[in-house]
C-alpha positions in Angstrom: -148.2 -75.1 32.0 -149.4 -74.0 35.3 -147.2 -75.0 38.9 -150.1 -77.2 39.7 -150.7 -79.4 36.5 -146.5 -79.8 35.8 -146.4 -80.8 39.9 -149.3 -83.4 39.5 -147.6 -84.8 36.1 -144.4 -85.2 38.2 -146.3 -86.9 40.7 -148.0 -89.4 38.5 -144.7 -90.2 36.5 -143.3 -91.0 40.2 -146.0 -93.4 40.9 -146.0 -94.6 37.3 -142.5 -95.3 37.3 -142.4 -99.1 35.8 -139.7 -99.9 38.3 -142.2 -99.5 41.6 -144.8 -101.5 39.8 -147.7 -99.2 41.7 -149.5 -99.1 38.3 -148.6 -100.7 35.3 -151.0 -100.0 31.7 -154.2 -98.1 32.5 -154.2 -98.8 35.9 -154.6 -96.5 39.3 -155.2 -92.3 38.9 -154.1 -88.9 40.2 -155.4 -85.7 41.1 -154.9 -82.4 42.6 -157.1 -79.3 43.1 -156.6 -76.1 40.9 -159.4 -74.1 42.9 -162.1 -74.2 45.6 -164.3 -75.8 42.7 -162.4 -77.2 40.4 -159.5 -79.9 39.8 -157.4 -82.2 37.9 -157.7 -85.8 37.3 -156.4 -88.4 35.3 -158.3 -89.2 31.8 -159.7 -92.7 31.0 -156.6 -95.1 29.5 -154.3 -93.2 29.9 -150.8 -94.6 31.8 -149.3 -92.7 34.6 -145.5 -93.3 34.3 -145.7 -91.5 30.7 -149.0 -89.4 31.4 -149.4 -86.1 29.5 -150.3 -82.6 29.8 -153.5 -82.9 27.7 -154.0 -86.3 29.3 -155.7 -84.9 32.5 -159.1 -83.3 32.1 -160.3 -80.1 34.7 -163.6 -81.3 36.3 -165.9 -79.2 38.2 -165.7 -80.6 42.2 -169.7 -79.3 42.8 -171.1 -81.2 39.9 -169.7 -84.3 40.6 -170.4 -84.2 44.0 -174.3 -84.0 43.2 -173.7 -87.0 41.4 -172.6 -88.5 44.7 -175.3 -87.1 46.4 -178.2 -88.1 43.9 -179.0 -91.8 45.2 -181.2 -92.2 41.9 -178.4 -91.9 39.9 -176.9 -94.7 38.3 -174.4 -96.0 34.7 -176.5 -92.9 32.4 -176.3 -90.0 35.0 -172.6 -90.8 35.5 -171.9 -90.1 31.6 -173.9 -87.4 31.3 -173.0 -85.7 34.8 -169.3 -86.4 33.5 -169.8 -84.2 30.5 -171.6 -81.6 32.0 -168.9 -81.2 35.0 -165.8 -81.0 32.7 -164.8 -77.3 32.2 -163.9 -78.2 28.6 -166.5 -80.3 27.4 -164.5 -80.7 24.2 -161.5 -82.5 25.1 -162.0 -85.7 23.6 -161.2 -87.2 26.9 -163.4 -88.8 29.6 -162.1 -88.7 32.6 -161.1 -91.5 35.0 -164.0 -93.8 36.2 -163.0 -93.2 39.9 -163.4 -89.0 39.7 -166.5 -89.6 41.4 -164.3 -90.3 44.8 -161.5 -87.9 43.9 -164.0 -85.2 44.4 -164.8 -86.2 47.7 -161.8 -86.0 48.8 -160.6 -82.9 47.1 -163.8 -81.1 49.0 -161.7 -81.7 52.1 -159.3 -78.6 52.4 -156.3 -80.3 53.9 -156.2 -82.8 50.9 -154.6 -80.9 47.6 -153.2 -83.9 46.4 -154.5 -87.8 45.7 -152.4 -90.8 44.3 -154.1 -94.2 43.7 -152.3 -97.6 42.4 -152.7 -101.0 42.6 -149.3 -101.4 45.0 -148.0 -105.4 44.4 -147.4 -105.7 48.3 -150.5 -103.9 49.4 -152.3 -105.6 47.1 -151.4 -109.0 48.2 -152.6 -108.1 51.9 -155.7 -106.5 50.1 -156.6 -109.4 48.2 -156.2 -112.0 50.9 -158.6 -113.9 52.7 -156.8 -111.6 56.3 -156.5 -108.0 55.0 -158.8 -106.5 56.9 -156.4 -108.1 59.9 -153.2 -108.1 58.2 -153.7 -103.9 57.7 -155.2 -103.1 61.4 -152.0 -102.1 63.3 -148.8 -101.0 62.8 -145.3 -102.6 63.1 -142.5 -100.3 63.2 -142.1 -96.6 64.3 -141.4 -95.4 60.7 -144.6 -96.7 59.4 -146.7 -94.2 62.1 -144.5 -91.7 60.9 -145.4 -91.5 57.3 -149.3 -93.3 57.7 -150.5 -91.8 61.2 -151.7 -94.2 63.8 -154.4 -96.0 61.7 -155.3 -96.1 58.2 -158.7 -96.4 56.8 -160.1 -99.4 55.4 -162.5 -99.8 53.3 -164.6 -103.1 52.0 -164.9 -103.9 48.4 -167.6 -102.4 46.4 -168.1 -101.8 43.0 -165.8 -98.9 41.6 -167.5 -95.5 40.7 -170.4 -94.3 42.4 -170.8 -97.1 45.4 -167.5 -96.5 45.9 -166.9 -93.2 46.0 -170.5 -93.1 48.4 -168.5 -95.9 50.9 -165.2 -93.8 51.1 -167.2 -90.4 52.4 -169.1 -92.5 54.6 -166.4 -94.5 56.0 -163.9 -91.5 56.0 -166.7 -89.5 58.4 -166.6 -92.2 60.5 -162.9 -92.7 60.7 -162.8 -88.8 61.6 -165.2 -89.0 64.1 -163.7 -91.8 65.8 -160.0 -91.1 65.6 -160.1 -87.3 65.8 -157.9 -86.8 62.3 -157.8 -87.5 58.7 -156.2 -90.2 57.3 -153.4 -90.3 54.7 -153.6 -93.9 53.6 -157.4 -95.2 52.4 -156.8 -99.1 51.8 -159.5 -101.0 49.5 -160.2 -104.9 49.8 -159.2 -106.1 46.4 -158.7 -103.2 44.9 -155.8 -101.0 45.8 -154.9 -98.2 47.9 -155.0 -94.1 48.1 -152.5 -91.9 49.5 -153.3 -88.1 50.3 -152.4 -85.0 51.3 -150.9 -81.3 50.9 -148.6 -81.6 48.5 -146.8 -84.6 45.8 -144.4 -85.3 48.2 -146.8 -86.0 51.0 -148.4 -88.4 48.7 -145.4 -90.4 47.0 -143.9 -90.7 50.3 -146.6 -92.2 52.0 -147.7 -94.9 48.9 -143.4 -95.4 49.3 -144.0 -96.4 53.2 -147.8 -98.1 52.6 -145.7 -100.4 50.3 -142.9 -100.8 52.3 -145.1 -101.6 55.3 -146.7 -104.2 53.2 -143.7 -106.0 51.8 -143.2 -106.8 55.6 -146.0 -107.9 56.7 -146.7 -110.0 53.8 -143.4 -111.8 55.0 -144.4 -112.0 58.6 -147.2 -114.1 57.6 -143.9 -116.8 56.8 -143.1 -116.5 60.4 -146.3 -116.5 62.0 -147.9 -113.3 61.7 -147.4 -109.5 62.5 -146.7 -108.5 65.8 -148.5 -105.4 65.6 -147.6 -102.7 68.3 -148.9 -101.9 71.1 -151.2 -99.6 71.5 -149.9 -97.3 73.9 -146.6 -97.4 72.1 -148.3 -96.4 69.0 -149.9 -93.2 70.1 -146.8 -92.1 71.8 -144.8 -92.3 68.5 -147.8 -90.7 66.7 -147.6 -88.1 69.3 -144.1 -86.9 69.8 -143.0 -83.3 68.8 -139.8 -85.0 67.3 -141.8 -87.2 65.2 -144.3 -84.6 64.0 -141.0 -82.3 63.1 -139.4 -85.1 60.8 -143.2 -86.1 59.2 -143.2 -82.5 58.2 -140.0 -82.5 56.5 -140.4 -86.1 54.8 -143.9 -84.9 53.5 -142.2 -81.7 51.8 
């Protein structure tokens, strides 16, 4: 088994683990990239906490991407793009419905490594009449540790294609707005994605996102978050000390 495929395995059993709850049955998906075109991702029905070698499928980044950029495209070109992307076409496996967006983030060089679950905690703030509120600041100095200064949200659409055609559009935004990538991608109703450089990057920042939302989800008992300020914010996210210990949490 090759360093990248037993690391990604590690990772998923990590964010599979029953005990966190992140993703329970079929749910959430993983990836990571092998090469400049290629990568990993989690088959269709398969379960994270006891996923298997031959349960992730190689899937070629470029051809999936068209997919994305093909507006015409809809259900039928998904399938057959699918099968025509996989470097072994003779799996037996299909993989993950959300691929199309795993792709466009695996195009982006500083992301090697994607984690996506259905967080309890984050999903209550997600699936509440205030998430878009409840996720747009942050509330302790830990939090802009691990998730940067902002995360990105995105509205509900449906998954696959429209989704995967939101995130790029919404992540250009955020990038041209903020100046940096984001490691946290929250979904309304749907769930959230951590990503980054390595496993550790990624299970370490779903760890915080979840943390972060177990408290705020309780804050909403005593009257609401009291986000930070914003100045106090960017001088966390901005200290040498802090970039030095986000660097040795994220492995």
């Amino acid at each position: 088994m090759d360093q990248i495929l037993k690391q990604l395995i590690e990772m998923s059993h990590y964010l599979g683990d029953p005990s966190k709850a992140y993703a329970i049955l079929g749910e959430g998906n993983t990836s990571a990239r092998i090469d400049e075109d290629t990568f990993y991702v989690k088959a269709s029905g398969t379960t994270l906490g006891a996923i298997k070698p031959e349960d992730f499928v190689a899937v070629s980044i470029s051809r999936i991407v068209a997919l994305v950029d093909d507006q015409s495209a809809g259900d039928d070109e998904v399938s057959q793009a699918f099968k025509e992307a996989m470097v072994d076409p003779h799996s037996g496996r299909r993989p993950s419905v959300e691929t199309m967006l795993h792709a466009v983030l695996l195009q982006i060089p500083e992301y090697a490594f994607i984690g996506h679950t259905h967080a309890p905690y984050t999903n209550m703030l997600l699936c509440s009449k205030k998430a878009e509120e409840a996720v747009s600041g942050r509330v302790f100095p830990d939090q802009i540790v691990s998730m940067k200064h902002k995360s990105l949200y995105v509205p509900y659409v449906d998954p696959g294609l429209p989704l995967a055609r939101l995130i790029r559009r919404k992540l250009q935004e955020f990038t041209k707005e903020e100046g940096i990538l984001p490691t946290v991608i929250l979904m309304q109703n749907h769930g959230i994605i951590t990503v980054g450089e390595s496993p550790r990057a990624v299970t370490s920042c779903m760890d915080m996102a979840e943390k972060t939302s177990r408290i705020i989800v309780g804050t909403y008992a005593l009257g609401g978050p009291n986000f930070m300020k914003t100045s106090d914010v960017e001088r966390i996210f901005t200290r040498p000390d802090e970039a030095y210990r986000l660097k040795s949490i994220a492995g």
